[in-house]
GUVOMI-920393 format. One record per residue (C-alpha): residue number from 1; z, y negated, x negated. Coordinates in steps of 0.1 Angstrom, whole numbers. Layout:
N
+-----+-------+-------+-------+
! pos !     w !     v !     u !
+-----+-------+-------+-------+
! NUM !     Z !     Y !     X !
...
+-----+-------+-------+-------+
END
This chain:
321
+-----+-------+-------+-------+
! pos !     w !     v !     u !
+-----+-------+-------+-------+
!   1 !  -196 !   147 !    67 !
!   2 !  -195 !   116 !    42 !
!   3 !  -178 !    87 !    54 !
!   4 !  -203 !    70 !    39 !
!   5 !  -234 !    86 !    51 !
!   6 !  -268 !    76 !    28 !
!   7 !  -296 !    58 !    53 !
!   8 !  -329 !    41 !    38 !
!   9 !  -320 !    19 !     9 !
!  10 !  -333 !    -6 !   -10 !
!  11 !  -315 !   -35 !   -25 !
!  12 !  -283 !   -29 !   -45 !
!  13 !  -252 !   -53 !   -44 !
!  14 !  -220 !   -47 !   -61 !
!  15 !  -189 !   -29 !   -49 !
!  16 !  -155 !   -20 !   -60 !
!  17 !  -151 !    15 !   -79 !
!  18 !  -127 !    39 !   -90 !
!  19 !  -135 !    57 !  -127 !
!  20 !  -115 !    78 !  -146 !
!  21 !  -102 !    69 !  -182 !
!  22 !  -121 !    73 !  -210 !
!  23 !  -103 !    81 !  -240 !
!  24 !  -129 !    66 !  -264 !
!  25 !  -132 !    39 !  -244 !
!  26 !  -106 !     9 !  -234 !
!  27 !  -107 !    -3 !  -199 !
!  28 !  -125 !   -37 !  -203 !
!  29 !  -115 !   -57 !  -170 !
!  30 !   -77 !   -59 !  -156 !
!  31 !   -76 !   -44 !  -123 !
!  32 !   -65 !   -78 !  -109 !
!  33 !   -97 !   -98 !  -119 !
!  34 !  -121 !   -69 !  -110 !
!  35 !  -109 !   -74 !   -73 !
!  36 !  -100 !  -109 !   -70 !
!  37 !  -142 !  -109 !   -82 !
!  38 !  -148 !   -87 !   -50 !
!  39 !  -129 !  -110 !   -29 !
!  40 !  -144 !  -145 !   -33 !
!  41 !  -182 !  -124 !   -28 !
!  42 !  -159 !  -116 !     9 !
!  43 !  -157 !   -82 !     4 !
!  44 !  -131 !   -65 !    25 !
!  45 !  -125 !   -90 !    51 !
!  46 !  -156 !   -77 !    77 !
!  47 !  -150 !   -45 !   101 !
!  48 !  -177 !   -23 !    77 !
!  49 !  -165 !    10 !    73 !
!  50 !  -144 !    31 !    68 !
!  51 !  -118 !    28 !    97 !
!  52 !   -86 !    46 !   112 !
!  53 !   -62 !    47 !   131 !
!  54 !   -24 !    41 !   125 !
!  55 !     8 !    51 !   138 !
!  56 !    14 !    73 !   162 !
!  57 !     1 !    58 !   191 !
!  58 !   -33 !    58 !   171 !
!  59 !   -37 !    24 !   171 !
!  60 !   -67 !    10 !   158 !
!  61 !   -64 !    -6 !   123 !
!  62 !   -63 !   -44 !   121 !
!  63 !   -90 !   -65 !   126 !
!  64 !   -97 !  -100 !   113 !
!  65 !   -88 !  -117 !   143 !
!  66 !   -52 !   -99 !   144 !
!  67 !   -47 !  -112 !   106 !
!  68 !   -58 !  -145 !   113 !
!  69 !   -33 !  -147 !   140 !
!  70 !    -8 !  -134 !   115 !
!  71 !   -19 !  -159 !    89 !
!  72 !    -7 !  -186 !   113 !
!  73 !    25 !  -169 !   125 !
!  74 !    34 !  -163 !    87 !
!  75 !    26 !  -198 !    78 !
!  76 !    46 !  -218 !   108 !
!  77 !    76 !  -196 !    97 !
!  78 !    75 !  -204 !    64 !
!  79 !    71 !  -245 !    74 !
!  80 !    98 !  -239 !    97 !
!  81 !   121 !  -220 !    76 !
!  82 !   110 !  -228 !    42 !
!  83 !   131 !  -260 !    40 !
!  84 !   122 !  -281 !    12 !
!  85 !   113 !  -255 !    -9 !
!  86 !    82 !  -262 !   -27 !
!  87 !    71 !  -225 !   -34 !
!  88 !    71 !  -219 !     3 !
!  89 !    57 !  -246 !    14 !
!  90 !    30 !  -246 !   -10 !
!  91 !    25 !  -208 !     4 !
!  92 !    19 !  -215 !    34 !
!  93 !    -7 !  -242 !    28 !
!  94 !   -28 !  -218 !     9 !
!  95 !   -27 !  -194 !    41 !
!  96 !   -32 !  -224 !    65 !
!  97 !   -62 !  -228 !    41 !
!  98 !   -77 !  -194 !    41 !
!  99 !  -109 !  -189 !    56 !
! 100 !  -143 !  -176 !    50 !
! 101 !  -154 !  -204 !    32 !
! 102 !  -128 !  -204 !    12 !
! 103 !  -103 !  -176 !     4 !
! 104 !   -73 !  -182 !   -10 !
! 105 !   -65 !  -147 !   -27 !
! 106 !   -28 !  -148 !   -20 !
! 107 !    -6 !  -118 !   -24 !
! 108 !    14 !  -124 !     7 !
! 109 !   -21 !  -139 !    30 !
! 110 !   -25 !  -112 !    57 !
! 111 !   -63 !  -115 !    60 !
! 112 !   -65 !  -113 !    16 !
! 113 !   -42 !   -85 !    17 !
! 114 !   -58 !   -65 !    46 !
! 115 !   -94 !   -71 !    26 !
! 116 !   -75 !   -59 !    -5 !
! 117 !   -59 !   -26 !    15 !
! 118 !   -97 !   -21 !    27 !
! 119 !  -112 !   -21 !    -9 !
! 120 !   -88 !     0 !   -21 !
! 121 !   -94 !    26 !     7 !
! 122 !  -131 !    22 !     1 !
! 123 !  -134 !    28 !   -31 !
! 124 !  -107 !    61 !   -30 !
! 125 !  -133 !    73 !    -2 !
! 126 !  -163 !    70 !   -27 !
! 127 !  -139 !    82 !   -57 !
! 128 !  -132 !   113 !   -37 !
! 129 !  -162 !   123 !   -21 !
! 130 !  -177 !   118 !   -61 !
! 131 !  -153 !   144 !   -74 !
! 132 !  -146 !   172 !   -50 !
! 133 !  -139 !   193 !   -82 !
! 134 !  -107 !   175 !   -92 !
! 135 !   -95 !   190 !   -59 !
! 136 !   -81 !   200 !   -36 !
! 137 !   -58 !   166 !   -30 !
! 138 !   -25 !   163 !   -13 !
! 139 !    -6 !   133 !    -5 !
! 140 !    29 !   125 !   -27 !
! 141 !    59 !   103 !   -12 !
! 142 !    83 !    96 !   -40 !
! 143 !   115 !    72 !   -33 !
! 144 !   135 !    62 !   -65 !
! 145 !   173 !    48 !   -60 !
! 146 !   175 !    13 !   -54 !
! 147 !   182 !   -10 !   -80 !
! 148 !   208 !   -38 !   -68 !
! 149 !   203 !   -50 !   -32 !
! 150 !   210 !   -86 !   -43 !
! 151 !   187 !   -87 !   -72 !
! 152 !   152 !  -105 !   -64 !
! 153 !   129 !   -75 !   -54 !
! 154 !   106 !   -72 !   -86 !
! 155 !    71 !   -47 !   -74 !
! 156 !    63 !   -51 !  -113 !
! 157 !    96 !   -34 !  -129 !
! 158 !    95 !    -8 !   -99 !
! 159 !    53 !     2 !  -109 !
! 160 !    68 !     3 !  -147 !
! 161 !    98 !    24 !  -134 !
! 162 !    77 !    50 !  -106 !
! 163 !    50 !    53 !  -135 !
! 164 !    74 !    65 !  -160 !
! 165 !    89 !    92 !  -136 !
! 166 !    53 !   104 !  -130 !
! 167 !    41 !   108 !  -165 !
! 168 !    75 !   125 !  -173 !
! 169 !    66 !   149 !  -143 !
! 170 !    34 !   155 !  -161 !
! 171 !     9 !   137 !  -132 !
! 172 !   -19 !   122 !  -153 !
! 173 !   -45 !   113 !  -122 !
! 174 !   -34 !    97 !   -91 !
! 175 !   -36 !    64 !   -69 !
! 176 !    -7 !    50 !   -55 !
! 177 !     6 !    24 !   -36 !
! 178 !    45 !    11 !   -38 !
! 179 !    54 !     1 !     1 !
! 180 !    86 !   -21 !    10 !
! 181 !   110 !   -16 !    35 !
! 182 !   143 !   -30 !    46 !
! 183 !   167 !    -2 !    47 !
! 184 !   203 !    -4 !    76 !
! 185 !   222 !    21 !    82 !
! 186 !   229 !    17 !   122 !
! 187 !   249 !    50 !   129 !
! 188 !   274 !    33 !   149 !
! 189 !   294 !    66 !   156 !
! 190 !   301 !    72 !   119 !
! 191 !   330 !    52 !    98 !
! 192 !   319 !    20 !    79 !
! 193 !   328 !    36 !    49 !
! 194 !   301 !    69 !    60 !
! 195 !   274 !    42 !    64 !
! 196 !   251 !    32 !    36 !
! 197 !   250 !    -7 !    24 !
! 198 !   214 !   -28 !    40 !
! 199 !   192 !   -24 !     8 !
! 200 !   154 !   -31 !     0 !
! 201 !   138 !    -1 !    -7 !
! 202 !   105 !     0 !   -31 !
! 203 !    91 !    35 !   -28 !
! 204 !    54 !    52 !   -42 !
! 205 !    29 !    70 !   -22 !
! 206 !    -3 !    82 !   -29 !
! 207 !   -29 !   104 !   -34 !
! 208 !   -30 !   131 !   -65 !
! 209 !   -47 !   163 !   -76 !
! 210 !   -26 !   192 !   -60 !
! 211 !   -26 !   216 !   -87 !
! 212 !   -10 !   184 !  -107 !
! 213 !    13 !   177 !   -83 !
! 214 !    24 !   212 !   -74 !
! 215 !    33 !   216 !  -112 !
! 216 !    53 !   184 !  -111 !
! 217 !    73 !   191 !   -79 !
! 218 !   103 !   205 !  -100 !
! 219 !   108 !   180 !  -124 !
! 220 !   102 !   155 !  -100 !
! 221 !   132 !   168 !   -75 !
! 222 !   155 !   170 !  -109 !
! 223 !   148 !   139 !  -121 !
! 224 !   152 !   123 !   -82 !
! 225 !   178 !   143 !   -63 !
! 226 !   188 !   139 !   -28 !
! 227 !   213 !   115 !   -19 !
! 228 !   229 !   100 !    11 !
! 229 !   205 !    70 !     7 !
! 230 !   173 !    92 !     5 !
! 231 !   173 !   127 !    22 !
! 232 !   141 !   135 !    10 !
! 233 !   128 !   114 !   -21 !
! 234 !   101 !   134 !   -30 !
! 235 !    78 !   148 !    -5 !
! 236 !    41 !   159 !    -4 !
! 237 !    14 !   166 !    24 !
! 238 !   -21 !   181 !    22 !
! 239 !   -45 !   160 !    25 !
! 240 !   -69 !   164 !    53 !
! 241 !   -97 !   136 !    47 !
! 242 !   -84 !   112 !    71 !
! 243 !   -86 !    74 !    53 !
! 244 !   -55 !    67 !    74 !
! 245 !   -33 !    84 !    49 !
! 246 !   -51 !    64 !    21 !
! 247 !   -45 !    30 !    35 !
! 248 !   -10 !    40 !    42 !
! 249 !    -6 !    39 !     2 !
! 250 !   -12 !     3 !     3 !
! 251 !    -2 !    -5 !    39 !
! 252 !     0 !   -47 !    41 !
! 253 !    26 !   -52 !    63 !
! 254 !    65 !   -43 !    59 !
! 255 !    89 !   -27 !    79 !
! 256 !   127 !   -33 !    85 !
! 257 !   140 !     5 !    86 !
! 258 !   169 !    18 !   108 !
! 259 !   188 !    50 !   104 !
! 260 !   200 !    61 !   134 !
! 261 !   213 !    90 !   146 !
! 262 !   193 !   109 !   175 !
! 263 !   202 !   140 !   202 !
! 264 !   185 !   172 !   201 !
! 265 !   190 !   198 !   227 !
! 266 !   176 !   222 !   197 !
! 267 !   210 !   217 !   174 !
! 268 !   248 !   213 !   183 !
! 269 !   252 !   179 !   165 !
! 270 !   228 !   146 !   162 !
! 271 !   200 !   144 !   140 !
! 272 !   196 !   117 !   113 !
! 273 !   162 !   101 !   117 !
! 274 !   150 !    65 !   112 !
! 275 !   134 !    38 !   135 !
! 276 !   110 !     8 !   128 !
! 277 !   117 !   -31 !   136 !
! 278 !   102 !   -59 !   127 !
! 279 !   114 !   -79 !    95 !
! 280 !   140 !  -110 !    98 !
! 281 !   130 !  -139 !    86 !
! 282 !   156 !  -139 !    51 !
! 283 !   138 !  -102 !    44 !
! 284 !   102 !  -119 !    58 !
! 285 !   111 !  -144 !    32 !
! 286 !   124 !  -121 !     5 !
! 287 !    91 !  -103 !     6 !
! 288 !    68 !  -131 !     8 !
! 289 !    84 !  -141 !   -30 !
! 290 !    81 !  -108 !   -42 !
! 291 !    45 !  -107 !   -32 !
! 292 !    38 !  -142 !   -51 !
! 293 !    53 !  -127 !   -80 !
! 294 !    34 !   -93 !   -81 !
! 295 !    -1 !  -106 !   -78 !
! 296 !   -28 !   -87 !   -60 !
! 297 !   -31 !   -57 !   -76 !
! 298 !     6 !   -51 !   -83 !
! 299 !    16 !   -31 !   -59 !
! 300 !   -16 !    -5 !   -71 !
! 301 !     1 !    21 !   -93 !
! 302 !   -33 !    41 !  -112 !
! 303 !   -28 !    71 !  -136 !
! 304 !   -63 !    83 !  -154 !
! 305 !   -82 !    56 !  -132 !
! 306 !   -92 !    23 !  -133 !
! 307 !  -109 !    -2 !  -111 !
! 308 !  -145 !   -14 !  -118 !
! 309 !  -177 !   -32 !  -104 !
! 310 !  -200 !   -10 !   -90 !
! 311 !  -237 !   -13 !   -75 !
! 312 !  -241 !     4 !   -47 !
! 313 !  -281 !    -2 !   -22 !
! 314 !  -277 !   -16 !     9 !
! 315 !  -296 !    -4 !    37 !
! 316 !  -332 !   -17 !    42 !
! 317 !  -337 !   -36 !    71 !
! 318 !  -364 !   -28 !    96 !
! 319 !  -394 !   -52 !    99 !
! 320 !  -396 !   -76 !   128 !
! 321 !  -422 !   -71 !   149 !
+-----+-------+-------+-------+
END
């Protein structure tokens, strides 16, 4: 069943699209001003379809009072913490400013960047359900090696760096999202000199044709090998038509990551695995700057598609009576 199922329609309004490349024909608009457009008409910032659920207590996904209330969180930590630094501070008057008479279209404003997350998932949805022949689809996780932990976290060199490694793999359709997280190593049994250095990690996931990606899975796990940073840098997962997995591509929110190591009454020693916490406020900082820097769009990594204004008919409303 469609996610987005056709009713009685009349008037048409415009939307945001996904379109493959043509060849003979440049792509006109920059992804970035294609959705900022969508975002001052408020698109993305209602509870209109699609929707999931995340995690795995199922929670539902956020709604626009949650990011409000993280709007204001976000913005008295920044005036608290922020100091006199001007970039900050003028940050977090454009999120104090952010409402739905006026959006201001930041990077790091939870309620632009869950609208942004929302388009993006919408128009995959449409994409997909357009071309069920490209498929079947499966879901890739790639995880380069981190570049140096003290250097300013740059999403713009790591799209240049994760789109090279997937050309070179031969992937030439796919939509991807790079995620952030905070990376410590907290196996307290293990030697300091075992344990890995805290590191942010920029890493890809996404959606791509199977076939595509099935071909690619070799190079990929030459070019990106295992290491004691990264168990598993390159991973993939059918894809079973849930929109969770595509928002999860271009999830708004960061995580600080813990590797920890866990009993199992199945195996003789402790298992490495990894558990979530919230950020601090340095790495809060460090990726509210990294956000400013990236622009909307520049955590969107898009091979063979671009974005683009679409009309689509809105339903016809019933006569009153």
């Amino acid at each position: 069943m469609p996610l987005f199922p056709q009713r009685n329609l009349l008037h048409s309004q415009t939307s945001l699209g996904l379109a493959c490349n043509d060849p003979d024909e440049p792509v006109r608009r920059a992804a970035e001003v294609v959705v900022q457009r969508m975002l001052r008409r408020g698109s993305g910032y209602g509870i209109a379809g699609p929707t999931w659920r995340e995690g795995k207590r199922q929670r539902p996904a956020a709604r626009p009072r949650d990011v409000k209330a993280a709007a204001r969180k976000l913005k008295k930590r920044l005036e608290r913490n922020g100091g006199v630094d001007p970039e900050l501070l003028n940050i977090a008057v454009e999120l104090g400013n952010c409402d739905r008479r006026h959006r201001c279209l930041h990077p790091a404003c939870p309620q632009c960047g869950r609208a942004v997350q929302r388009l993006f998932v919408r128009a995959l949805v449409r994409f997909l359900e357009a071309n069920e022949h490209l498929g079947p689809w499966v879901m890739l996780s790639l995880i380069l090696p981190p570049l140096d932990p003290g250097r300013e976290i740059d999403f713009a060199a790591e799209r240049a760096r994760y789109t090279a490694v997937l050309r070179r793999a031969g992937l030439r359709l796919g939509a991807f999202g790079l995620d952030l997280s905070f990376n410590e190593d907290d196996r307290r049994m293990l030697s300091e000199a075992d344990r890995f250095a805290p590191h942010p990690c920029v890493h890809l996931y996404g959606i791509a044709p199977a076939g595509q990606v099935e071909a690619a899975l070799p190079v990929l796990r030459r070019l990106v090998p295992a290491t004691n940073l990264v168990c598993r840098p390159v991973r993939r997962k059918r894809f079973d038509g849930n929109p969770a997995a595509l928002a999860y591509s271009h999830k708004p929110r960061f995580t600080r990551r813990l590797t920890i190591l866990r009993d199992d009454p199945r195996r003789a020693s402790p298992v490495r695995t990894t558990r979530d916490r919230v950020l601090t406020v340095e790495q809060e900082i460090r990726a509210v700057r990294a956000l400013a820097r990236a622009g909307l769009t520049g955590r969107i990594v898009l091979l063979g598609v671009h974005f683009e204004p679409v009309p689509i008919a809105r339903p016809r409303r019933a006569p009153r009576t």
